[in-house]
TORKOL-4160 file (C-alpha; in steps of 0.2 Angstrom, whole numbers, padded with zeros to 4 digits, m for minus):
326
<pt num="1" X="0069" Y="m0292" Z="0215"/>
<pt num="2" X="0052" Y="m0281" Z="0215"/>
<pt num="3" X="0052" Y="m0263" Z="0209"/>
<pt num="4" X="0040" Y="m0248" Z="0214"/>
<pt num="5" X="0033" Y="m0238" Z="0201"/>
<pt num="6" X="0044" Y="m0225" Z="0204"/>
<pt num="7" X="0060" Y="m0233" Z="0203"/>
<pt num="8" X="0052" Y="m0241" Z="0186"/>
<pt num="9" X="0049" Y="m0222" Z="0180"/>
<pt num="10" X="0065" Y="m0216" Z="0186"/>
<pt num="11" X="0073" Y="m0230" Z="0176"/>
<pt num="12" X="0065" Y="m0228" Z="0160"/>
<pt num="13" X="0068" Y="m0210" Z="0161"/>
<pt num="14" X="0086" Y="m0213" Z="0163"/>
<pt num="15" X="0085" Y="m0224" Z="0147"/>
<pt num="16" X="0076" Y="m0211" Z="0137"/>
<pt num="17" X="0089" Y="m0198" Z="0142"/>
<pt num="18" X="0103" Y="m0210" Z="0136"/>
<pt num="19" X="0093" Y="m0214" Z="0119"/>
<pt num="20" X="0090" Y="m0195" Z="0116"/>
<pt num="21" X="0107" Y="m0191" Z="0120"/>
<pt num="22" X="0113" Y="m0205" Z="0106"/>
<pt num="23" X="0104" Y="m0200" Z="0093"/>
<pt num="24" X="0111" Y="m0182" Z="0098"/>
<pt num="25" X="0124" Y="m0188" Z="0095"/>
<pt num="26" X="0123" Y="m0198" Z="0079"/>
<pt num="27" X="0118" Y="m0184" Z="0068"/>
<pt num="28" X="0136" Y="m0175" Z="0070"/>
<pt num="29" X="0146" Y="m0192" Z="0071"/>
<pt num="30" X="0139" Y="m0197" Z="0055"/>
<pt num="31" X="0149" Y="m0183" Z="0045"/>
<pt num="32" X="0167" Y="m0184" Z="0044"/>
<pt num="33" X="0180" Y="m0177" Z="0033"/>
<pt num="34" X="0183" Y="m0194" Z="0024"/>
<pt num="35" X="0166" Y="m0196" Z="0020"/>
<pt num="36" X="0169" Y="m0201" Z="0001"/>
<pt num="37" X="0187" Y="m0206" Z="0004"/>
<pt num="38" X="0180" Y="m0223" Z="m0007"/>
<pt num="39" X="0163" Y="m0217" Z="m0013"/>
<pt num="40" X="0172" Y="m0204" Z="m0022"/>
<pt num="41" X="0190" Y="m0199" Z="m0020"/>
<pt num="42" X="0193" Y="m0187" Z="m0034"/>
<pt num="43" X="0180" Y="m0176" Z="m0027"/>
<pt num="44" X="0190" Y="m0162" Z="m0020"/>
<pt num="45" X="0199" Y="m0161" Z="m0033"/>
<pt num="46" X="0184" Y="m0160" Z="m0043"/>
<pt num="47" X="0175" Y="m0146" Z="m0036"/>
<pt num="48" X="0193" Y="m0136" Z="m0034"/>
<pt num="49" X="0197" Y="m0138" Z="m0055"/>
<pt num="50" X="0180" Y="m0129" Z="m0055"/>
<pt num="51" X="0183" Y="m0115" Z="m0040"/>
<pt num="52" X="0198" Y="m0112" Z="m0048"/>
<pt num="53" X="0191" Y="m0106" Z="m0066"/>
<pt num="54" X="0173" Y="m0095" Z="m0056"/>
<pt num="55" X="0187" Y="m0088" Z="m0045"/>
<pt num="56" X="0198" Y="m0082" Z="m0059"/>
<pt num="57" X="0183" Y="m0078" Z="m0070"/>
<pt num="58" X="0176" Y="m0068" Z="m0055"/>
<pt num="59" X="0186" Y="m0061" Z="m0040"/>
<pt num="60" X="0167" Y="m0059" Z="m0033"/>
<pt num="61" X="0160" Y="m0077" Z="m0033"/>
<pt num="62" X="0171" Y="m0084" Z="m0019"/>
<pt num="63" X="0162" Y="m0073" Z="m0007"/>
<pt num="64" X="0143" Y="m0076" Z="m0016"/>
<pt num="65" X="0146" Y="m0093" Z="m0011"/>
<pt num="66" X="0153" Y="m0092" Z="0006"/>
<pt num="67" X="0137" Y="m0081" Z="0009"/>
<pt num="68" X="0126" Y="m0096" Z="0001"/>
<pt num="69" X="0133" Y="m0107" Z="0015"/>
<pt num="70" X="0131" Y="m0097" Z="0027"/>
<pt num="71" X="0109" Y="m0093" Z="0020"/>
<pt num="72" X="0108" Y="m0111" Z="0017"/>
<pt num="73" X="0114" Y="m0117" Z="0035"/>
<pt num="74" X="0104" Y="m0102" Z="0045"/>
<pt num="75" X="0087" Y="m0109" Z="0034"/>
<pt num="76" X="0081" Y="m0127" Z="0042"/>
<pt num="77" X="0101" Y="m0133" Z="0041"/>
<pt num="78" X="0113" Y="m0137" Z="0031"/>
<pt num="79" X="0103" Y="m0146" Z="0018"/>
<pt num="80" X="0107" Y="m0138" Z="0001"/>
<pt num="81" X="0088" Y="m0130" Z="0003"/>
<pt num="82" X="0091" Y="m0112" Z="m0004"/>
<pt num="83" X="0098" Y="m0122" Z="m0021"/>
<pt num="84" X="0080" Y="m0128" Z="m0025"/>
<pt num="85" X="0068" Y="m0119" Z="m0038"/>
<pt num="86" X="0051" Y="m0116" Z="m0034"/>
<pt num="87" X="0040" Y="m0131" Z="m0039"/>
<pt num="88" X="0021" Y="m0135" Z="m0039"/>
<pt num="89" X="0021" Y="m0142" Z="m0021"/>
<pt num="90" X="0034" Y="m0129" Z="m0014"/>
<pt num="91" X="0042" Y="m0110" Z="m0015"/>
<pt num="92" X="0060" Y="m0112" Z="m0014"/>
<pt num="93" X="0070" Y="m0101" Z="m0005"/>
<pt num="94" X="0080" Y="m0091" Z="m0019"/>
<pt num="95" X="0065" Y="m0076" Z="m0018"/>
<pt num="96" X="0066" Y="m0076" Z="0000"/>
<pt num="97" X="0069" Y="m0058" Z="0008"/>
<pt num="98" X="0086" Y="m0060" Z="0013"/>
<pt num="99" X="0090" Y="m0069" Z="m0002"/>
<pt num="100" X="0082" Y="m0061" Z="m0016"/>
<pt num="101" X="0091" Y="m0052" Z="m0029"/>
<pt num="102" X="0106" Y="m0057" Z="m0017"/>
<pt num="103" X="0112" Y="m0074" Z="m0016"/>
<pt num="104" X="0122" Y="m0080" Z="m0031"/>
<pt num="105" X="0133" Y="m0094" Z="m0038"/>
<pt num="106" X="0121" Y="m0107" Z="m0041"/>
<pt num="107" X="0128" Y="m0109" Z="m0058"/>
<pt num="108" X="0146" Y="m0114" Z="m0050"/>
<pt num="109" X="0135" Y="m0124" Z="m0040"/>
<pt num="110" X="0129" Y="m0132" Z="m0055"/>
<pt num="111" X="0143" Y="m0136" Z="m0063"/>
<pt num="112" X="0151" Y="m0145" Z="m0048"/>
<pt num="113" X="0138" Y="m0156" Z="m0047"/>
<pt num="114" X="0138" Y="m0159" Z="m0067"/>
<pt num="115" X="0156" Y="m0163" Z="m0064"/>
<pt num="116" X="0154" Y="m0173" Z="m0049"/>
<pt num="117" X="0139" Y="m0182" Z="m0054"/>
<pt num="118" X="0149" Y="m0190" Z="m0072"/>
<pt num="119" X="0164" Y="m0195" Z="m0058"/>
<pt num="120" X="0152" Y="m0203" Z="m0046"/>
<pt num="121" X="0134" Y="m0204" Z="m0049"/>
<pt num="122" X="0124" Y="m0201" Z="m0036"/>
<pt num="123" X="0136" Y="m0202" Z="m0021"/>
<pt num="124" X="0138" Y="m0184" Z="m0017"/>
<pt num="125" X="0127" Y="m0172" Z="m0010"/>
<pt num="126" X="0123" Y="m0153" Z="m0015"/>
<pt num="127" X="0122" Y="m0148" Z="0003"/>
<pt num="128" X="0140" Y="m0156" Z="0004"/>
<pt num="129" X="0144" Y="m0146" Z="m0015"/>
<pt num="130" X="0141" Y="m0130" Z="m0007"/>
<pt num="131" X="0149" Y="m0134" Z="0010"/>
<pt num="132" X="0167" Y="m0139" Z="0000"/>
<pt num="133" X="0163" Y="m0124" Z="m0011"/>
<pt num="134" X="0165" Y="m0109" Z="0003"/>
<pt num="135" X="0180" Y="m0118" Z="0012"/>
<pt num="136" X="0187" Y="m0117" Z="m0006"/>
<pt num="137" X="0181" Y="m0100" Z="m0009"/>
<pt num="138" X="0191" Y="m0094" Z="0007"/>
<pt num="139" X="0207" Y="m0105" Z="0000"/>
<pt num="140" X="0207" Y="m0097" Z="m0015"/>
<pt num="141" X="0203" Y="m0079" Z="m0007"/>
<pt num="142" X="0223" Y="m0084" Z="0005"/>
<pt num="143" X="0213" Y="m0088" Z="0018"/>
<pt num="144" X="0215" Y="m0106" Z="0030"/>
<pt num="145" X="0213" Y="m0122" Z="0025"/>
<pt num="146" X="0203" Y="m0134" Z="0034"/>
<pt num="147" X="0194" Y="m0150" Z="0034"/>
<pt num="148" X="0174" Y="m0151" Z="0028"/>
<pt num="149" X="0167" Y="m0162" Z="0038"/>
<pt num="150" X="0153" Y="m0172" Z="0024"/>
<pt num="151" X="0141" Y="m0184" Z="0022"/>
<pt num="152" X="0126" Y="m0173" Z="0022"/>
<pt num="153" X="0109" Y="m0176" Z="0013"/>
<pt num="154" X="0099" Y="m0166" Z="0003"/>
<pt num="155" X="0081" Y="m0158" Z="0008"/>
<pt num="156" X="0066" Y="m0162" Z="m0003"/>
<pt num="157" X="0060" Y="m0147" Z="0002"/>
<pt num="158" X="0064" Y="m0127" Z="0002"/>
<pt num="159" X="0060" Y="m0117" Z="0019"/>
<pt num="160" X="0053" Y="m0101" Z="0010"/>
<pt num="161" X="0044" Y="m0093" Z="0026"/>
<pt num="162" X="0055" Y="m0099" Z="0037"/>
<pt num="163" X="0069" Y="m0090" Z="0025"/>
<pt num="164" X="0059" Y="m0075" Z="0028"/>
<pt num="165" X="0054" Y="m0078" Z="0044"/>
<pt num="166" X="0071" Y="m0068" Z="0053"/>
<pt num="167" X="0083" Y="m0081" Z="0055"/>
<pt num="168" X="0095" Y="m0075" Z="0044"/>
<pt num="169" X="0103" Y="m0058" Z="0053"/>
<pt num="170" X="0098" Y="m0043" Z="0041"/>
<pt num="171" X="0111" Y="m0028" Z="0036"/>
<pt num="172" X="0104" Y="m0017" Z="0048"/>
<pt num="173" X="0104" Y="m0029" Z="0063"/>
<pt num="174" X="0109" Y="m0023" Z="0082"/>
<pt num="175" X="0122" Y="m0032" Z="0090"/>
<pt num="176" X="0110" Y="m0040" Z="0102"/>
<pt num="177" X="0100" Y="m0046" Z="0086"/>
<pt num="178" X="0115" Y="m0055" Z="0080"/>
<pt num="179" X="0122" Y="m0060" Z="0094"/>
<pt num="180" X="0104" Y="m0067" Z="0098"/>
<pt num="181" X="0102" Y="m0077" Z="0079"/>
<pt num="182" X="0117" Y="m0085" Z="0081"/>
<pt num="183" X="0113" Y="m0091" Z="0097"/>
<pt num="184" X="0099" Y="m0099" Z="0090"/>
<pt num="185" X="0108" Y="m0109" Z="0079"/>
<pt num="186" X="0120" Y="m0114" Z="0092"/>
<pt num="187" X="0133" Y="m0101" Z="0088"/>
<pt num="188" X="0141" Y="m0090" Z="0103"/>
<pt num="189" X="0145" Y="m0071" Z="0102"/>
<pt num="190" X="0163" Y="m0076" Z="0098"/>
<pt num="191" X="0156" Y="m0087" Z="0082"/>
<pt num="192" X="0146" Y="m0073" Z="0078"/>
<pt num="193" X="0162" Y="m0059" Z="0075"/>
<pt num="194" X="0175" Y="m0072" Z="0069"/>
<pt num="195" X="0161" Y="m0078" Z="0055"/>
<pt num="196" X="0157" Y="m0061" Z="0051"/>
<pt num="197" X="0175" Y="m0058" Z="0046"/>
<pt num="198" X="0170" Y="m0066" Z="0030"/>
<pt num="199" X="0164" Y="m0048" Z="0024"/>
<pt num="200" X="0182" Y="m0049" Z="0022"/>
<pt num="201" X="0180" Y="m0051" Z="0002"/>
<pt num="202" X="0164" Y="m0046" Z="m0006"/>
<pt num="203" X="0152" Y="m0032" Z="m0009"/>
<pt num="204" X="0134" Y="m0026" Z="m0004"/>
<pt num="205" X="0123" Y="m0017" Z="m0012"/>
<pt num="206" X="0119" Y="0001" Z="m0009"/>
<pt num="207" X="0101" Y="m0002" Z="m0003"/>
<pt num="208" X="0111" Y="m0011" Z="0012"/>
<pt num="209" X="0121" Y="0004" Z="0018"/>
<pt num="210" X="0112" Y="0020" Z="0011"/>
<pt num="211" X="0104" Y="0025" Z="0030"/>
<pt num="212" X="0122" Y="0020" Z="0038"/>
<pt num="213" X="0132" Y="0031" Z="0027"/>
<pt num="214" X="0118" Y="0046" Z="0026"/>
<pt num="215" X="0110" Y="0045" Z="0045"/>
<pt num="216" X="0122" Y="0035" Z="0056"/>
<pt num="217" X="0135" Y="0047" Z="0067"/>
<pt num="218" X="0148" Y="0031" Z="0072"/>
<pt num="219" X="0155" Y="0032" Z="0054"/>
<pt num="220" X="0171" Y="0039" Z="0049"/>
<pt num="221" X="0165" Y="0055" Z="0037"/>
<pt num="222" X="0178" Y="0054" Z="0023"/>
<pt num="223" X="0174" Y="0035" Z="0022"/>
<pt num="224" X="0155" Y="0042" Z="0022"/>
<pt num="225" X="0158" Y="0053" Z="0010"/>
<pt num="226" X="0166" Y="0041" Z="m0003"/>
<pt num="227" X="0153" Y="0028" Z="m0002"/>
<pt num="228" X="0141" Y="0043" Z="m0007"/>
<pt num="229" X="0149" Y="0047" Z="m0024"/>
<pt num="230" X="0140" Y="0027" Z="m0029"/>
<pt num="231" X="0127" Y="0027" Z="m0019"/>
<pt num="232" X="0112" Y="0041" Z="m0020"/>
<pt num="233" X="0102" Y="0045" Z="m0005"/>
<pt num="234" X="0087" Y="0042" Z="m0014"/>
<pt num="235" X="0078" Y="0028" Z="m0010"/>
<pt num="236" X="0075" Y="0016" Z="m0025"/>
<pt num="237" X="0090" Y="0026" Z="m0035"/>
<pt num="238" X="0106" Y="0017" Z="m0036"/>
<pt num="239" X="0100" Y="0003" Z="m0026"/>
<pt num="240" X="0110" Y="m0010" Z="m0034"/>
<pt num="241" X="0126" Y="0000" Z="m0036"/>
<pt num="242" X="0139" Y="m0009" Z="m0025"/>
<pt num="243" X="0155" Y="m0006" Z="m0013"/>
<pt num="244" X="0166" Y="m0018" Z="m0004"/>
<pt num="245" X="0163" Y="m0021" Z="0012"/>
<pt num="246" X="0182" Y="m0023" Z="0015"/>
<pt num="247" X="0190" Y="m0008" Z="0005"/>
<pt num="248" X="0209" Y="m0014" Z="0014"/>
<pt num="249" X="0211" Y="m0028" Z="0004"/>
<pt num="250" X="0193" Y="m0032" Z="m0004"/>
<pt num="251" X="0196" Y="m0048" Z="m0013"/>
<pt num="252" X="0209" Y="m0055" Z="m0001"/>
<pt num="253" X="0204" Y="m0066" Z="0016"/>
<pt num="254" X="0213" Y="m0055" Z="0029"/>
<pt num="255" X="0208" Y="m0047" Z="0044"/>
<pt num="256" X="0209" Y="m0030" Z="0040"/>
<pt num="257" X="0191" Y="m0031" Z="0041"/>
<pt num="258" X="0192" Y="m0027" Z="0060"/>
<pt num="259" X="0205" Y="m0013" Z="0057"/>
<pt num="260" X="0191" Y="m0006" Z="0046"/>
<pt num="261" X="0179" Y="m0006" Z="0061"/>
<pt num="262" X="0193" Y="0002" Z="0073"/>
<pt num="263" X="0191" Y="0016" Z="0061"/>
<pt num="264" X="0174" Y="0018" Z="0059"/>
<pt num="265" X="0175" Y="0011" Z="0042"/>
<pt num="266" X="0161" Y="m0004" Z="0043"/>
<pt num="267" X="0149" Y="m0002" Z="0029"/>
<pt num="268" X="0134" Y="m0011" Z="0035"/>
<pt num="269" X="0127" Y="m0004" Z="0051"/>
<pt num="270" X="0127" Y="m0022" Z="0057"/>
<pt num="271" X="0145" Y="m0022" Z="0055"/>
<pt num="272" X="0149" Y="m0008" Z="0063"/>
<pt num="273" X="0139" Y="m0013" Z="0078"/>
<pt num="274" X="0154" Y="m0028" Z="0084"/>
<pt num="275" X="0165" Y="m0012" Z="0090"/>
<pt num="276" X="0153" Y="0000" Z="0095"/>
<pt num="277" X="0156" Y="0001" Z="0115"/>
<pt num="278" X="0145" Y="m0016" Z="0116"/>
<pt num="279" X="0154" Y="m0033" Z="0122"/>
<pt num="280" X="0161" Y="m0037" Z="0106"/>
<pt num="281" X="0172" Y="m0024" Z="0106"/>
<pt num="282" X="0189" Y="m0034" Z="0111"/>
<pt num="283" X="0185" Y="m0047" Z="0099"/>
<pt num="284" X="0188" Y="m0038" Z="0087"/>
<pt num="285" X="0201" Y="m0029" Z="0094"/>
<pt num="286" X="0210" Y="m0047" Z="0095"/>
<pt num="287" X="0206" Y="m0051" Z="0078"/>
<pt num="288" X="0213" Y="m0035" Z="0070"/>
<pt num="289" X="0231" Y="m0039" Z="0081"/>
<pt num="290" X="0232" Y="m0057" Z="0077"/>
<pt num="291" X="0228" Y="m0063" Z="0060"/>
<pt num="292" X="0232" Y="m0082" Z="0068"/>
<pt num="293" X="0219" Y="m0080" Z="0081"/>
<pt num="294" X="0208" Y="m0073" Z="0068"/>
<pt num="295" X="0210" Y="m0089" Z="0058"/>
<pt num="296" X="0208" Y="m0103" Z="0071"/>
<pt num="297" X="0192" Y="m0094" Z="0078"/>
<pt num="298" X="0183" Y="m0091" Z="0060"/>
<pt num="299" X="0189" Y="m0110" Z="0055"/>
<pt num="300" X="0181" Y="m0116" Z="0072"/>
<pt num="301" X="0165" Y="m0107" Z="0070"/>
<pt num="302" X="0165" Y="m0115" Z="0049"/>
<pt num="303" X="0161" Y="m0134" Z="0055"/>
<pt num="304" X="0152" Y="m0127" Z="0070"/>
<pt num="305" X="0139" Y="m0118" Z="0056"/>
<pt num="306" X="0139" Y="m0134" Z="0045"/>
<pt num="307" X="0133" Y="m0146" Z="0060"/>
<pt num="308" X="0118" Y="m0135" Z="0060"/>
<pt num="309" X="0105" Y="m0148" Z="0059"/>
<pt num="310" X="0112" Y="m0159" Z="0046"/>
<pt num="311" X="0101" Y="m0172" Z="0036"/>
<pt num="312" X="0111" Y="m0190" Z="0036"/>
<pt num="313" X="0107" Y="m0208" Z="0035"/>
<pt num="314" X="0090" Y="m0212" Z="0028"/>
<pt num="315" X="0086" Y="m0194" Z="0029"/>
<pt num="316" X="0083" Y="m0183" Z="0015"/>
<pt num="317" X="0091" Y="m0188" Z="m0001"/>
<pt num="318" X="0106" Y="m0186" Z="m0014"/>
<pt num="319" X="0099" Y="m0175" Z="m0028"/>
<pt num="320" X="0105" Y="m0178" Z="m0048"/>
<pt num="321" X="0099" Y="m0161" Z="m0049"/>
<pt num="322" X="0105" Y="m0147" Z="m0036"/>
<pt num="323" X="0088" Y="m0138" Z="m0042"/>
<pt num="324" X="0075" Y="m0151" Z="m0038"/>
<pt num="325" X="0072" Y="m0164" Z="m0027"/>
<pt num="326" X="0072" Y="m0180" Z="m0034"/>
């Protein structure tokens, strides 16, 4: 049988599709839940024992290092980038803009992987140690349980412009910014709210909400007021002074988050902006009703973030030092 050359093109391109669309595919089929079940199956364990003692240490650290999950996934994936030091060849990421004087826990971080590493040598990856760490962090904060999907590699590189290049949304983001960033990183408007229910524990800096709680007119006034009494209206005074972002229940992972917003009470301006008269509004509505619905949608949007560009197979490698490659 003889074929034209435009039944031989239309062929191959239907072959190229299907190879694209495999190795699409691959990526994510590559991590699973029981990804160490035999390489190392005292690993959950592991890196709880060591959860267990930061949390109790400090009520804090379990949102630092849900936020470090959420920094290292937005900057070039899920690869355990943001934990790297700056070397000769490279800047890492930790003196990025959004990250500077901001992202913390890379001691915990450390000490999982010291752990980790005298159980089972070589075997687990950092990107996968700070992936286990903020489902725990949400555990041991009441929150769900869920199932880490695993088997990422580690970069041998940091992203230091593209850390600072906007990708990660900032405090004072617009709802269509966000809503935009998550998008780029395959994450819906829906994502986008429930993930940012994990402001649910933590704290921020005054420098991240002085102009909310001083020029902004969508803000509850008493709550305006008491945020005042820590944090100065002059810039570069008080900067670090901090509130939480949740003042319900602020080391506990609820949802009175949202209630906070149907007051008024968000303290970061991108916050506030999910109930604002925008098309987030009955989200959060939702959420604030339905702690369930709150739960399922945030867990969802969890192992949607950490397929973001994963690096598996012969990709990457499994660092014996969270800090440096290799």
């Amino acid at each position: 049988m003889k074929y034209n050359n435009k039944q031989i093109i239309s062929t191959l391109k239907v072959l190229l599709m299907m190879v694209l669309m495999i190795m699409g595919t691959q990526t994510h089929a590559q991590l699973s839940s029981d990804f160490y079940a035999e390489s190392c199956p005292s690993l959950f364990p592991a890196v709880r024992r060591v959860m267990q003692r930061a949390v109790a240490k400090e009520r804090r650290m379990a949102a630092s290092l849900l936020r470090l999950f959420f920094h290292d996934c937005f900057v070039n994936g899920c690869d355990g980038s943001i934990l790297l030091d700056d070397t000769s060849s490279f800047k890492g990421e930790k003196t990025a803009g959004p990250n500077n004087n901001s992202v913390r826990g890379f001691e915990v971080i450390d000490k999982i992987k010291s752990r980790v590493e005298k159980l089972c040598p070589g075997v687990v990856s950092c990107a996968d140690i700070v992936a286990i760490s903020a489902r725990d962090s949400v555990l041991l904060s009441g929150g769900p349980r869920w199932s880490v999907k695993l088997g990422r590699r580690d970069s041998k590189n940091a992203g230091f412009s593209a850390a600072n290049s906007g990708v990660i949304p900032s405090p004072f983001s617009t709802l269509k910014n966000l809503i935009n960033r998550f998008r780029a990183q395959g994450l819906s408007a829906r994502d986008m709210v429930a993930l940012s229910g994990a402001h649910t524990i933590g704290q921020a800096n005054c420098l991240t909400f002085r102009n909310r709680i001083y020029n902004e007119s969508n803000i509850n006034l008493s709550f305006a007021l008491s945020r005042r009494k820590n944090c100065p209206a002059t810039s570069g005074s008080g900067d670090n002074k901090k509130a939480p972002l949740d003042i319900g229940s602020p080391t506990r992972f609820d949802h009175s988050y949202y209630n906070q917003l149907l007051d008024k009470k968000g303290l970061l301006t991108s916050d506030q902006v999910l109930f604002n008269g925008g098309g987030t509004d009955s989200l959060v509505v939702t959420y604030s009703r339905s702690l369930n619905t709150f739960y399922r949608d945030f867990v969802r949007a969890m192992i949607k973030m950490g397929d973001i560009k994963p690096l598996t197979g012969s990709h990457g490698q499994i660092r014996r030092n969270c800090r440096r490659p290799n």
